[in-house]
DSSP file (Angstrom, degrees, kcal/mol; ACC not computed):
  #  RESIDUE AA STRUCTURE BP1 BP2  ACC     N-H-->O    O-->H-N    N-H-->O    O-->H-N    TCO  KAPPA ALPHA  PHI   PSI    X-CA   Y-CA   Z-CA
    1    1 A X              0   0    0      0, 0.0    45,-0.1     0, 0.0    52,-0.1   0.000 360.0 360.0 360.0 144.2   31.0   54.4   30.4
    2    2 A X     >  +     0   0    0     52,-0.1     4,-3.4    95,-0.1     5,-0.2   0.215 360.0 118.8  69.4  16.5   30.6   51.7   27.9
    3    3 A X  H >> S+     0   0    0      1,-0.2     3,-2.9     3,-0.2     4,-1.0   0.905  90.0  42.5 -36.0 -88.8   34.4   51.0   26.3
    4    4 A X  H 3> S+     0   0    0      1,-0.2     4,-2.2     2,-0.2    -1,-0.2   0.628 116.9  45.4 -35.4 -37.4   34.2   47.3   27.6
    5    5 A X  H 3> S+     0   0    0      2,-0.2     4,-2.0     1,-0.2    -1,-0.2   0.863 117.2  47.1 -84.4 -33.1   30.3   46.9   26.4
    6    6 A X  H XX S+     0   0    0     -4,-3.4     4,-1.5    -3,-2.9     3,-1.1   0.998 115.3  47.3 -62.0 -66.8   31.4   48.7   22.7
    7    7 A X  H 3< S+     0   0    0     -4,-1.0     4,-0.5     1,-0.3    -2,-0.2   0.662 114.5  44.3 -58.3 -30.3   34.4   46.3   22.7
    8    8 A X  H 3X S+     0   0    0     -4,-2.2     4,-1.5    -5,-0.2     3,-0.4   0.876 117.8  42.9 -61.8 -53.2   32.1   43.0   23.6
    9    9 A X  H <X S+     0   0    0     -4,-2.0     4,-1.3    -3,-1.1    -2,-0.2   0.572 116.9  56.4 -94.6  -4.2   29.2   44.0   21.0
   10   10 A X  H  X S+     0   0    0     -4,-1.5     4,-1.9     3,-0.2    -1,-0.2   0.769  99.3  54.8 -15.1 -74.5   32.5   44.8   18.8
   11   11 A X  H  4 S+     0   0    0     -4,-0.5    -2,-0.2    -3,-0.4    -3,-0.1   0.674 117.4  30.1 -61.6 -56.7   33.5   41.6   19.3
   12   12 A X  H >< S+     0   0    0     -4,-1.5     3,-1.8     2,-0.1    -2,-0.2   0.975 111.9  64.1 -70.9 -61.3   29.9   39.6   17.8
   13   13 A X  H 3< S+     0   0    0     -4,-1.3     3,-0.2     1,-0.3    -2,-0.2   0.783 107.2  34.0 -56.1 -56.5   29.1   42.0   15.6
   14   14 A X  T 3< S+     0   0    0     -4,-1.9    -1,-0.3     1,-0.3    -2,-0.1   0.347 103.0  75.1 -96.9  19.4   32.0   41.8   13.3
   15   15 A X  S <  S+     0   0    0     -3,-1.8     2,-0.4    -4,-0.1    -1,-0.3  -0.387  84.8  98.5 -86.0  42.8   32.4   37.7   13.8
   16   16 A X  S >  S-     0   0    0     -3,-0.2     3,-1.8     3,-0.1    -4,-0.0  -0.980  96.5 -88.4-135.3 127.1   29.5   38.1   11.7
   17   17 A X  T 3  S-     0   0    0     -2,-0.4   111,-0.1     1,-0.3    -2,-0.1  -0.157 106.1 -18.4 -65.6 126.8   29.7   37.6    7.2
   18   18 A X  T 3  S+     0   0    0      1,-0.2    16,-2.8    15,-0.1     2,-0.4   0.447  90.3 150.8  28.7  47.7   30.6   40.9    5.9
   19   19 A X  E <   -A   33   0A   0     -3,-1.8     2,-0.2    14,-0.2    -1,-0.2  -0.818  19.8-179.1 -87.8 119.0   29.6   43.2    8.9
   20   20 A X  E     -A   32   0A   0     12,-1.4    12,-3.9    -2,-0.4     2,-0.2  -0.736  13.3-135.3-113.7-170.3   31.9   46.4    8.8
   21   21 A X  E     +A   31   0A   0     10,-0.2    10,-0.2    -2,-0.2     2,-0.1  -0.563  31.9 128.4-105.8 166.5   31.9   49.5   11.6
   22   22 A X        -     0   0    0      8,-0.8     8,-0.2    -2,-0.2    -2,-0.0  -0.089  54.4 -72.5 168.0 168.4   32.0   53.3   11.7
   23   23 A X        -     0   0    0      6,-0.2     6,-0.3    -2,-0.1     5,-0.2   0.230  43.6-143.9 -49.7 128.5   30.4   56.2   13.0
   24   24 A X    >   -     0   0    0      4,-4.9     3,-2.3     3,-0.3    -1,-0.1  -0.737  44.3 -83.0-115.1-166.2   26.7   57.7   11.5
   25   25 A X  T 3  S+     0   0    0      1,-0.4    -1,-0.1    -2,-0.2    -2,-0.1   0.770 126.6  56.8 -65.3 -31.2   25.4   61.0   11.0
   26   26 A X  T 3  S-     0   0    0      1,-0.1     2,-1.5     2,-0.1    -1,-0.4   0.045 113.4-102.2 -97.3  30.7   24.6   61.0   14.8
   27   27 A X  S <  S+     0   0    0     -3,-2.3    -3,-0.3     1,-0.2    -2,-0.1  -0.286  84.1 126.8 107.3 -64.9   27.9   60.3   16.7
   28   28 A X        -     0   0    0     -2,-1.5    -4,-4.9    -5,-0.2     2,-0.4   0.167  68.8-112.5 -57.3 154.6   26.7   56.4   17.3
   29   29 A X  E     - B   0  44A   0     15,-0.9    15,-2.6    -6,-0.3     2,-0.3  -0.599  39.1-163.4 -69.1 126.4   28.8   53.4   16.3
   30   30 A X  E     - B   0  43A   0     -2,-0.4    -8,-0.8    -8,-0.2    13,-0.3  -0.659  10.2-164.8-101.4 153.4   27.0   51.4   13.2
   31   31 A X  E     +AB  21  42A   0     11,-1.2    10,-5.2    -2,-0.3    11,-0.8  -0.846  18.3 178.8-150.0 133.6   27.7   48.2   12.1
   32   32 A X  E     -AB  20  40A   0    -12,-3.9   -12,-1.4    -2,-0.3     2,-0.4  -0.741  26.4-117.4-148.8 178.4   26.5   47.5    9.0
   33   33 A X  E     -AB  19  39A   0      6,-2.6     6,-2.1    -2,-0.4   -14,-0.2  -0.615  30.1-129.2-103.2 134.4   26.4   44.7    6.5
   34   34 A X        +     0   0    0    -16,-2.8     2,-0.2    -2,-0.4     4,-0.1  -0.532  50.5 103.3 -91.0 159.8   27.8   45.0    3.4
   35   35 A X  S    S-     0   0    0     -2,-0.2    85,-0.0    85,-0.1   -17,-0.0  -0.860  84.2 -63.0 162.8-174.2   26.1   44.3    0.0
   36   36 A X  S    S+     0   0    0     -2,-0.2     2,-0.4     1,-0.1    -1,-0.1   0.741 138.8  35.6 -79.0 -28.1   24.5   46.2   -3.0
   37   37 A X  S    S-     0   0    0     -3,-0.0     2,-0.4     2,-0.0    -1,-0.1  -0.901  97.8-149.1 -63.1 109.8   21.7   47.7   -0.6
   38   38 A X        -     0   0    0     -2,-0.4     2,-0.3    -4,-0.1    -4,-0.2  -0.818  16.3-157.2 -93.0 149.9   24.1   48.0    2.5
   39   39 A X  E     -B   33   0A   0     -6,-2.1    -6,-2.6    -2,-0.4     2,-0.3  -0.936  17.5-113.8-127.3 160.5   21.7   47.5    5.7
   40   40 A X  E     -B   32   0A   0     -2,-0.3    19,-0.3    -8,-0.2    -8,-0.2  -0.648  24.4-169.7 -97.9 146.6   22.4   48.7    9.3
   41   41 A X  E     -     0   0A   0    -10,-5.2    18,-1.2     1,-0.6     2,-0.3   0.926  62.9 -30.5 -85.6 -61.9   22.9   45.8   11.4
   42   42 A X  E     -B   31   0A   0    -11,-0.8   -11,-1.2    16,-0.2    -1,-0.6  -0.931  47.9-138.1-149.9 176.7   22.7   47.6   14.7
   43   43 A X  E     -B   30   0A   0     -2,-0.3    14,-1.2   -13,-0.3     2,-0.3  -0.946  17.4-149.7-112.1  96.3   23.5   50.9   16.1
   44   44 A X  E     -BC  29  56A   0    -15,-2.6   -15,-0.9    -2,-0.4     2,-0.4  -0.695  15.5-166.4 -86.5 140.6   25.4   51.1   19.9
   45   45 A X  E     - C   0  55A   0     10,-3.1    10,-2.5    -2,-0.3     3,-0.4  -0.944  11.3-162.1-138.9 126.9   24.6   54.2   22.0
   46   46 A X  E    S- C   0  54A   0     -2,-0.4     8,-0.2     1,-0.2     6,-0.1  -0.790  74.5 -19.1-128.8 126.7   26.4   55.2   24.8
   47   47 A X  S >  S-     0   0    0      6,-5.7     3,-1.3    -2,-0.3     2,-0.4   0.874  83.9-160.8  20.8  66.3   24.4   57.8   27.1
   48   48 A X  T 3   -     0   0    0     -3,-0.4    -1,-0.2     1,-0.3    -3,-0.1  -0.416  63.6 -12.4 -78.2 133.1   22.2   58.7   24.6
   49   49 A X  T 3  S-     0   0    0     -2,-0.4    -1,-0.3     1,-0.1    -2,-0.1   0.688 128.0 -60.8  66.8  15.9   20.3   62.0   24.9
   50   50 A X  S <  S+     0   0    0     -3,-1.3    -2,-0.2     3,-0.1    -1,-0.1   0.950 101.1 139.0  51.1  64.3   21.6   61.8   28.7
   51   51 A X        -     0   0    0      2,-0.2    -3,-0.2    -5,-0.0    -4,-0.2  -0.131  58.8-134.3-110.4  31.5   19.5   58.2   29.2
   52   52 A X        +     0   0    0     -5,-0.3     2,-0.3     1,-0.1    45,-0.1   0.610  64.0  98.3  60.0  10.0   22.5   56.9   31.2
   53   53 A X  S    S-     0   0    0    -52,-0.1    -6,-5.7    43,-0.1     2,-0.5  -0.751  73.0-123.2-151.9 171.0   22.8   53.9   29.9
   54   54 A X  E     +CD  46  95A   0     41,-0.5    41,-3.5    -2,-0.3    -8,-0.2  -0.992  43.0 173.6-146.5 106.0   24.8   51.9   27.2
   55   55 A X  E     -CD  45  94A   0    -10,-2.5   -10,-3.1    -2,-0.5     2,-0.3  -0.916  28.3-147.1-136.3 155.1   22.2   50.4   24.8
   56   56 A X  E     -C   44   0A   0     37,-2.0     2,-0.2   -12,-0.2    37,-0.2  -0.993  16.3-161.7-140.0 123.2   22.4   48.4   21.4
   57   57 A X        +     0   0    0    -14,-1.2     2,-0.2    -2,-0.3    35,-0.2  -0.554  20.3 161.4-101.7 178.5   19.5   49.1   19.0
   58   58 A X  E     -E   91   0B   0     33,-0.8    33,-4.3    -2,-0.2   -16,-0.2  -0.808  42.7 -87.6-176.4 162.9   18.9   46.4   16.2
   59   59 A X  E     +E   90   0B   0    -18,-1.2    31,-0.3   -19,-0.3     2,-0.3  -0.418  50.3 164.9 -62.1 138.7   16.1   45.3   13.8
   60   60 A X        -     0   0    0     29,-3.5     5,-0.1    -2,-0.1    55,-0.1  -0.969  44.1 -97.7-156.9 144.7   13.7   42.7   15.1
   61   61 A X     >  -     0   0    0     -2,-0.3     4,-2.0     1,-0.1     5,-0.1  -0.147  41.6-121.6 -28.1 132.0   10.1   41.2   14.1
   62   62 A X  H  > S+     0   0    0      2,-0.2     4,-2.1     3,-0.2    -1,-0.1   0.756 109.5  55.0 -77.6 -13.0    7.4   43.1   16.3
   63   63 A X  H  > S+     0   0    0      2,-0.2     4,-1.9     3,-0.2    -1,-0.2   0.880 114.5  37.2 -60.2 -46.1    6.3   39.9   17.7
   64   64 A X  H  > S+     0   0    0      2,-0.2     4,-3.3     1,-0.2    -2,-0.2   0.884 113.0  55.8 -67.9 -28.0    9.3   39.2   18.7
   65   65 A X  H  X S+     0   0    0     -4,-2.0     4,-2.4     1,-0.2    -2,-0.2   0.800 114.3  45.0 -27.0 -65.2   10.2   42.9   19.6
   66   66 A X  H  X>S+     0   0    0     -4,-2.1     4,-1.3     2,-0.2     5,-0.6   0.871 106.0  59.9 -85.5 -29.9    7.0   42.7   21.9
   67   67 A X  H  X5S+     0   0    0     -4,-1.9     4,-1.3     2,-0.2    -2,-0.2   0.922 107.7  48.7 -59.3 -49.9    7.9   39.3   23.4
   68   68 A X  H  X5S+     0   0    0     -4,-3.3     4,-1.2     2,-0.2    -2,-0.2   0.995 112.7  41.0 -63.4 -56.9   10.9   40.8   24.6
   69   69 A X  H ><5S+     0   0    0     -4,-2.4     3,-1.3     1,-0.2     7,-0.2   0.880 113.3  58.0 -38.4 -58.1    9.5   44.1   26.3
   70   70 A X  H 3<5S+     0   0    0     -4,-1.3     3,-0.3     1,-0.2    -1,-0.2   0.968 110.4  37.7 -16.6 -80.2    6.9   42.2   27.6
   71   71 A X  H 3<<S+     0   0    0     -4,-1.3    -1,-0.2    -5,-0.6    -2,-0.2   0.508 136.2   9.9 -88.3  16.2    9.0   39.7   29.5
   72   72 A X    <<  +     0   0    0     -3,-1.3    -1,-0.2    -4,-1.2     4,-0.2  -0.181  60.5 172.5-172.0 105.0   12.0   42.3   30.7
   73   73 A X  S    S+     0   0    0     -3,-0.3    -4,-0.1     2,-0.2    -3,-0.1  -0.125  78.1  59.4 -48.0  -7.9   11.2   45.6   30.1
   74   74 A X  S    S+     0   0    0     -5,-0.1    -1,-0.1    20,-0.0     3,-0.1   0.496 110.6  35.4-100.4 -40.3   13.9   46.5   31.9
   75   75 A X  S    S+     0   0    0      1,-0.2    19,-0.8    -6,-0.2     2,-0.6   0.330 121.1  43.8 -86.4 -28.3   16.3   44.9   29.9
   76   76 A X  B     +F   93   0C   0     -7,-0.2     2,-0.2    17,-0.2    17,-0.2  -0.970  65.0 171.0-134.3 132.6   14.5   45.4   26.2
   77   77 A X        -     0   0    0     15,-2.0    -3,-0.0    -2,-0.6   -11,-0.0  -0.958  35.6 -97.5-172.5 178.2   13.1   48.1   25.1
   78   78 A X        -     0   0    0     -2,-0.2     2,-0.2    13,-0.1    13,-0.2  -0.493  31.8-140.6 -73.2 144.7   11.3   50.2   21.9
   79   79 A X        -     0   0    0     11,-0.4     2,-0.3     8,-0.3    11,-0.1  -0.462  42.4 -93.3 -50.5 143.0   13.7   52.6   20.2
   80   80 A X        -     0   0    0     -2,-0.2     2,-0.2     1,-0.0    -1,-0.1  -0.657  40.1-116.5 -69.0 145.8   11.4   55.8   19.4
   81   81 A X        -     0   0    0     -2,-0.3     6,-0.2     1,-0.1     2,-0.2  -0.599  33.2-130.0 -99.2 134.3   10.1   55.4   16.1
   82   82 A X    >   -     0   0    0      4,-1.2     3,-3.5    -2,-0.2    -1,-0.1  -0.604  29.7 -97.4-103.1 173.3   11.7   58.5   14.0
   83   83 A X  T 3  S+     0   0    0      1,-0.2    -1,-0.1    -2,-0.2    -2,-0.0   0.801 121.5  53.9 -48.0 -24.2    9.2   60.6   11.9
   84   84 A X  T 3  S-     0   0    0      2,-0.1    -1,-0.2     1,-0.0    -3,-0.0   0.498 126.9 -97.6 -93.0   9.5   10.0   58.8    8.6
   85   85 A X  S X  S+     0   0    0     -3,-3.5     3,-0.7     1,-0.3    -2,-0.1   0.187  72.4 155.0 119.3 -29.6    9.2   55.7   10.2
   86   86 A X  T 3   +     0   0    0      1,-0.2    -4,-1.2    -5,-0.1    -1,-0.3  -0.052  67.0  13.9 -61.6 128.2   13.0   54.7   11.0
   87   87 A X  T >  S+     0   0    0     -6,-0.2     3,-0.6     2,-0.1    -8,-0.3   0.827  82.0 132.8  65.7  25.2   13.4   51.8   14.5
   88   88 A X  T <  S+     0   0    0     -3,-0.7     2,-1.0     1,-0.2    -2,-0.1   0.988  79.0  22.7 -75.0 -31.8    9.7   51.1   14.4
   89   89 A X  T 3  S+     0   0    0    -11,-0.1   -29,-3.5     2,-0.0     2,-0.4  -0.529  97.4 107.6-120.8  81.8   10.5   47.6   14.6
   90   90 A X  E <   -E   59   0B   0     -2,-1.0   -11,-0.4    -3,-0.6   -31,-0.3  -0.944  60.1-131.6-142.6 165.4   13.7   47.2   16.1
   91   91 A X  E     -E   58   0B   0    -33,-4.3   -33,-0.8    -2,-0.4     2,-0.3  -0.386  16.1-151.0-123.4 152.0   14.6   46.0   19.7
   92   92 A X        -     0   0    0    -35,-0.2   -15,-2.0    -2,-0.2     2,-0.4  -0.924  11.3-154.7-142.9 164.0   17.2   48.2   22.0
   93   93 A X  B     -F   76   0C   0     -2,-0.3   -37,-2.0   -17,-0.2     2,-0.5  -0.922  11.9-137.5-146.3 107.5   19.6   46.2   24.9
   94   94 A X  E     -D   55   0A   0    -19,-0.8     2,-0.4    -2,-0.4   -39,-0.2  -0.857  13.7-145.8 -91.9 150.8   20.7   47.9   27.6
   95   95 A X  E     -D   54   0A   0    -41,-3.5   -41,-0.5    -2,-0.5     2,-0.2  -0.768  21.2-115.2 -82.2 130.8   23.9   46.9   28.1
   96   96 A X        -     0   0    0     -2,-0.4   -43,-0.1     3,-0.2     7,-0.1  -0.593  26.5-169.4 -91.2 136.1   24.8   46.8   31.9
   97   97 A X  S    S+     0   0    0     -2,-0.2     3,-0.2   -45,-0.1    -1,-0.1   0.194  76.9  48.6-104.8  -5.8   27.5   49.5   32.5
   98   98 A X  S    S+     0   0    0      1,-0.4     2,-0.2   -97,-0.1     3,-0.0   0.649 120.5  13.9-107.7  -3.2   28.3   48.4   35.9
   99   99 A X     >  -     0   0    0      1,-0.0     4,-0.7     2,-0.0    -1,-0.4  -0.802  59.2-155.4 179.3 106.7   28.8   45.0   36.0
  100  100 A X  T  4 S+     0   0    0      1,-0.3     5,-0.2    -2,-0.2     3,-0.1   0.906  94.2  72.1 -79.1 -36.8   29.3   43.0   32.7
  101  101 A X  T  4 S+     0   0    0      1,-0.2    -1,-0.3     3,-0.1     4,-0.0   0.943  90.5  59.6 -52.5 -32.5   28.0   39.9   34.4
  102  102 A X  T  4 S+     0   0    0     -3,-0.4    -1,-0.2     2,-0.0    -2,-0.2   0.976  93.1  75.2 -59.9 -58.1   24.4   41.7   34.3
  103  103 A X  S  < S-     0   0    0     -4,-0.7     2,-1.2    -3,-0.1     3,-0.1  -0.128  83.8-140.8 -80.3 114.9   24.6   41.8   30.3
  104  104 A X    >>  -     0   0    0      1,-0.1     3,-3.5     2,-0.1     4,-1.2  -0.652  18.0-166.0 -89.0  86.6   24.0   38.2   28.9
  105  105 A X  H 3> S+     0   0    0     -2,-1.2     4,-1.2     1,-0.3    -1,-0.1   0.569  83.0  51.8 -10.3 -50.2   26.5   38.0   26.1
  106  106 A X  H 34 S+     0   0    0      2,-0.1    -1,-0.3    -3,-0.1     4,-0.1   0.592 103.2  52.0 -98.9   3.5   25.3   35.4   24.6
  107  107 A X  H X>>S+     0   0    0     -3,-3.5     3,-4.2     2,-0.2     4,-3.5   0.854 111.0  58.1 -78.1 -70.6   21.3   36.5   24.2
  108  108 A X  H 3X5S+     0   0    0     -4,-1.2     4,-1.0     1,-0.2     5,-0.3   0.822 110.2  48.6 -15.4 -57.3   22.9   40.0   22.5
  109  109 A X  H 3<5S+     0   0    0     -4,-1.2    -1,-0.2    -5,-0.2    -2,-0.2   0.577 110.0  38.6 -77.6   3.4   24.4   37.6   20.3
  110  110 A X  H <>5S+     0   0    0     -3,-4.2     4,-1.1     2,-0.2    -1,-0.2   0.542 114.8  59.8-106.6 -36.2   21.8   35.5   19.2
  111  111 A X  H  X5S+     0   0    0     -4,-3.5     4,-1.1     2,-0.2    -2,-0.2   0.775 111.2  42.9 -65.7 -15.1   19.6   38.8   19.2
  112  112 A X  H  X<S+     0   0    0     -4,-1.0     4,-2.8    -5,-0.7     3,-0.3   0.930 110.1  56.4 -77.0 -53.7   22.3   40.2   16.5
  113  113 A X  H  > S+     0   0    0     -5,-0.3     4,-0.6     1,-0.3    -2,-0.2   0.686 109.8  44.1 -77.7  -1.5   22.4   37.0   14.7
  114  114 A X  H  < S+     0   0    0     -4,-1.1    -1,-0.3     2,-0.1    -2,-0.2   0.766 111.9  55.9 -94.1 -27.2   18.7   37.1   14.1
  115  115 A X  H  X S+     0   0    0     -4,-1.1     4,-0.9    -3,-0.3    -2,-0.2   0.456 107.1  46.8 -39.0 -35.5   18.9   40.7   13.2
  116  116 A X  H  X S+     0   0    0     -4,-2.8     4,-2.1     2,-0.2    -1,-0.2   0.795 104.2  60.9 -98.2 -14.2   21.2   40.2   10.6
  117  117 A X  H  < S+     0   0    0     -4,-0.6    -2,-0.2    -5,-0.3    -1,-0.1  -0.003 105.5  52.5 -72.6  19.4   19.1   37.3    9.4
  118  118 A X  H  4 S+     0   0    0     -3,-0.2    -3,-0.2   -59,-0.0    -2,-0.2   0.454 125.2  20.7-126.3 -68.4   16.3   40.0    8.8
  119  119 A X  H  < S+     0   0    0     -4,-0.9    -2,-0.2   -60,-0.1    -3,-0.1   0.981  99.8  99.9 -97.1 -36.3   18.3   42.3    6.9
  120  120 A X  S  < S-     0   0    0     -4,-2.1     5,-0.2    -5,-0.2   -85,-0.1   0.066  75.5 -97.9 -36.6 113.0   20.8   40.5    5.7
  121  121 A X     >  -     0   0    0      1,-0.1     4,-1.7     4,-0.1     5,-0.2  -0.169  29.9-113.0 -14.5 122.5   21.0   39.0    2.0
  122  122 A X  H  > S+     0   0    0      1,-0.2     4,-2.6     2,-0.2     5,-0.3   0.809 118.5  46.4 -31.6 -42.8   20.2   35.6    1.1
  123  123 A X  H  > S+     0   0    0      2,-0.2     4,-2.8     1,-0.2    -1,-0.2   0.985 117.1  44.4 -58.5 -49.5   24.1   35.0    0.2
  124  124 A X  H  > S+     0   0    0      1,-0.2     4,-1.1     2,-0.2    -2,-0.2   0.923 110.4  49.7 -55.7 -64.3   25.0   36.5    3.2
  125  125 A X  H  X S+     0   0    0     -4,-1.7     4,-1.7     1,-0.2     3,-0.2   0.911 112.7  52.4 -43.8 -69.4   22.3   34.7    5.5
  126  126 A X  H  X S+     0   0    0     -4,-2.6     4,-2.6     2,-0.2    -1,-0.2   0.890 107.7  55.3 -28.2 -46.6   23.6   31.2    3.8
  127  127 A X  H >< S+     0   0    0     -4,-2.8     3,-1.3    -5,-0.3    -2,-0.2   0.940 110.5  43.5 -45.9 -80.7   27.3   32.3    4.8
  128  128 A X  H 3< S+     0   0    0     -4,-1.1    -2,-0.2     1,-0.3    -3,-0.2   0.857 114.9  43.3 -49.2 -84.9   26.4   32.7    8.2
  129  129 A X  H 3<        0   0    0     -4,-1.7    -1,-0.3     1,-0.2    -2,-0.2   0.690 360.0 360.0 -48.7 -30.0   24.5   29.7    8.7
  130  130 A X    <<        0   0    0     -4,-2.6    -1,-0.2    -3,-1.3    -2,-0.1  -0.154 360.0 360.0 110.4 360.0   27.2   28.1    6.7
């Protein structure tokens, strides 16, 4: 489960100014944006904890954060908030593992590019936008 959905969110993620990859302390695939403060862009997790699923966590405004749950709940949903505070306002995507046509490709990516425009630098954010 979730090659194709890693290779897709792969694929955005590092079309993105100065996003690299690799592994964190927990197994998951990072991507994270480089700079003198490096920040995590998002985190992919593939059946995490046994939840079945193929999900992409990233930072997001909690209005926006609740706009999504709210209006697919099914699709979006809260990362658990860790004790130090860590994903309280960040967004998770499940990722469709069955059928890539469920997975809208291009929301993921627009959810990414606002997510790196949250953490992101000012240079960096400028880059991007170009």
């Amino acid at each position: 489960m979730g090659k194709q959905e890693l290779d897709l969110l792969r694929k955005i993620a590092l079309a993105l100014p100065q996003v690299n990859e690799r592994r964190g302390a927990g197994g998951a695939t990072c991507f994270f944006i480089r700079g003198k403060h490096r920040q995590t862009l998002c985190y992919y997790h593939d059946d995490r904890r046994g939840d079945g699923r193929a999900s992409v966590w990233c930072p997001a405004d909690s209005d926006f954060q609740e706009m999504l749950v709210f209006t697919n709940p099914t699709k979006f949903f809260k990362p658990a908030t860790s004790s130090s505070g860590a994903f309280k306002n960040w967004i998770g995507i499940v990722l469709d593992a069955t059928d890539k046509d469920q997975t809208d490709w291009s929301e993921v990516a627009d959810i990414l590019k606002r997510a790196f425009r949250k953490a992101a630098p000012k240079n960096l954010v400028c880059a991007l936008d170009g």
